[in-house]
C-alpha positions as a Python dict, from the first residue, in 0.01 Angstrom:
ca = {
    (1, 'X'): (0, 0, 0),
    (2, 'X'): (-44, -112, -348),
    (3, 'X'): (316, -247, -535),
    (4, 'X'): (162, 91, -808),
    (5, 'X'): (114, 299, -552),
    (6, 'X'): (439, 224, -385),
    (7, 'X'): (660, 321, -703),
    (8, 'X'): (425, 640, -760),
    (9, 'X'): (529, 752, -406),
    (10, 'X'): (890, 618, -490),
    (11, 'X'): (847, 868, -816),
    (12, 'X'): (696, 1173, -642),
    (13, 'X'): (1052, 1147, -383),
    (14, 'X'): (1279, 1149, -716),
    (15, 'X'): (1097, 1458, -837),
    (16, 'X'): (1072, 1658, -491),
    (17, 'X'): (1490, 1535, -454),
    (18, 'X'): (1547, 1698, -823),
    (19, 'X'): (1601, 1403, -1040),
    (20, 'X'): (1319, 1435, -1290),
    (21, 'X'): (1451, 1185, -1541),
    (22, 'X'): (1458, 943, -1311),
    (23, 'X'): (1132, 1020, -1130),
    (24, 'X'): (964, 994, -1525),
    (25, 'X'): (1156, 652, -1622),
    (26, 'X'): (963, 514, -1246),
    (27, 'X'): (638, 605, -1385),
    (28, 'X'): (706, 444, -1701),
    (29, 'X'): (796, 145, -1513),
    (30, 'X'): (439, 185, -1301),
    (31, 'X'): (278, 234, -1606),
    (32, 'X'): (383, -76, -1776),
    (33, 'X'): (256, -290, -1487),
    (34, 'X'): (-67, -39, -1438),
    (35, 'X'): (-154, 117, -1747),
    (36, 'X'): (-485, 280, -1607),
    (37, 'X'): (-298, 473, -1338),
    (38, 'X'): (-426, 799, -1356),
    (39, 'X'): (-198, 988, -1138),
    (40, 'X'): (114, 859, -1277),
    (41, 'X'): (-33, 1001, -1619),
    (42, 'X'): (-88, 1314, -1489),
    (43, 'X'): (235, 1325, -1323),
    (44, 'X'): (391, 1235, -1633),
    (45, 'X'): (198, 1560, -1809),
    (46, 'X'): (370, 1757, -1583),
    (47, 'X'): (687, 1616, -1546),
    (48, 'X'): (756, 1574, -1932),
    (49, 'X'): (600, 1950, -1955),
    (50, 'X'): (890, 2083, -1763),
    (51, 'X'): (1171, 1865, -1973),
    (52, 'X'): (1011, 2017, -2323),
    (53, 'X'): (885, 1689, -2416),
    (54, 'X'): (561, 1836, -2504),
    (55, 'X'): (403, 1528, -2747),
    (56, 'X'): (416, 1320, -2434),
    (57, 'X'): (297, 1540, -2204),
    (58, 'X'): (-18, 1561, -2402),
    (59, 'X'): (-52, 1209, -2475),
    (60, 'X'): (-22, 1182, -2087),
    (61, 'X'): (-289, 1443, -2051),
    (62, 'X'): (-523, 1315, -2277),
    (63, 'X'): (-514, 989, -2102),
    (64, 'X'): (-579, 1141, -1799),
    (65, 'X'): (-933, 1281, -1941),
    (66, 'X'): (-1013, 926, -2109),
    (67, 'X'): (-962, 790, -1735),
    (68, 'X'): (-1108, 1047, -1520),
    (69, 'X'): (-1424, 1189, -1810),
    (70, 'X'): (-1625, 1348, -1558),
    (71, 'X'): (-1358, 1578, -1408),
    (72, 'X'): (-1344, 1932, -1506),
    (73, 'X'): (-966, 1977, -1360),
    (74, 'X'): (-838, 1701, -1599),
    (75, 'X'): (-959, 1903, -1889),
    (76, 'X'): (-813, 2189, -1754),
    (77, 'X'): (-464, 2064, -1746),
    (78, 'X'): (-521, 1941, -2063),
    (79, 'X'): (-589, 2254, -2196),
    (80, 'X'): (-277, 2410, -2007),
    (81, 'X'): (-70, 2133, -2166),
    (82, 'X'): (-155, 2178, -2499),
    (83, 'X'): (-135, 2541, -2462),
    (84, 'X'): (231, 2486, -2384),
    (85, 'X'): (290, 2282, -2694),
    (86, 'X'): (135, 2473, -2917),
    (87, 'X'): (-180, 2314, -2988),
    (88, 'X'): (-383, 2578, -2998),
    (89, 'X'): (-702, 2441, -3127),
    (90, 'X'): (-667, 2149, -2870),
    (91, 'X'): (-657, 2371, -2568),
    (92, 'X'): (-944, 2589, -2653),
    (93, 'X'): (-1140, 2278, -2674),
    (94, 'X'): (-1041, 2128, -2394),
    (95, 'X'): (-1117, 2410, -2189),
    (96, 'X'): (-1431, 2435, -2305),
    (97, 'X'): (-1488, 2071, -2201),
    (98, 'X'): (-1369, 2204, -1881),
    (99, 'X'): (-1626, 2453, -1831),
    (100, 'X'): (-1874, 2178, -1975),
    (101, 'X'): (-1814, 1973, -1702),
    (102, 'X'): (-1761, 2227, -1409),
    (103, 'X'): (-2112, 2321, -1516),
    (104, 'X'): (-2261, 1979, -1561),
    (105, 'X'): (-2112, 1931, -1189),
    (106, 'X'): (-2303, 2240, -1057),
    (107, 'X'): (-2616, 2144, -1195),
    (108, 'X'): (-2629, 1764, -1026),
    (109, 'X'): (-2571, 1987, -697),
}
């Protein structure tokens, strides 16, 4: 296992044992040795979501779509994420992306 993937797993623990602060300050840590780490991002969407710090959930989010382009889900949390900060305009886009790429996906089938 990967010294990134170690602490991601080591994050995911704090998170599932209730300390959320501390599971966020581990993937901040990962991130600084692994900046590309795509599911620490989105972890850190979801974790800052759910302690109101909103502008960093969305940066988190939107990272997660520069890393991951082709992947309708990213968009979608995107969208979700920005919904619950109040960026209206943002989410409506991004779920349009969303449905962009669902459908791009269905077509290469």
């Amino acid at each position: 296992m990967s010294p990134a993937d170690q602490l991601y797993d080591e994050a995911i623990a704090l998170q599932q044992a209730g300390k959320l602060e501390e599971a966020v300050g581990k993937l901040e840590a990962l991130l600084v040795e692994s900046p590309d780490y795509g599911l620490a991002h989105a972890a850190l969407s979801v974790f800052c979501g759910k302690l109101d710090r909103h502008d960093e959930a969305v940066e988190h989010a939107r990272k997660v779509c520069d890393l991951e382009p082709d992947d309708p889900f990213s968009y979608m949390a995107l969208s979700i994420t920005c919904q619950r900060a109040a960026l209206l305009q943002e989410a409506e886009r991004a779920m349009a992306q969303a449905m962009q790429k669902q459908w791009d996906l269905r077509q290469q089938a």
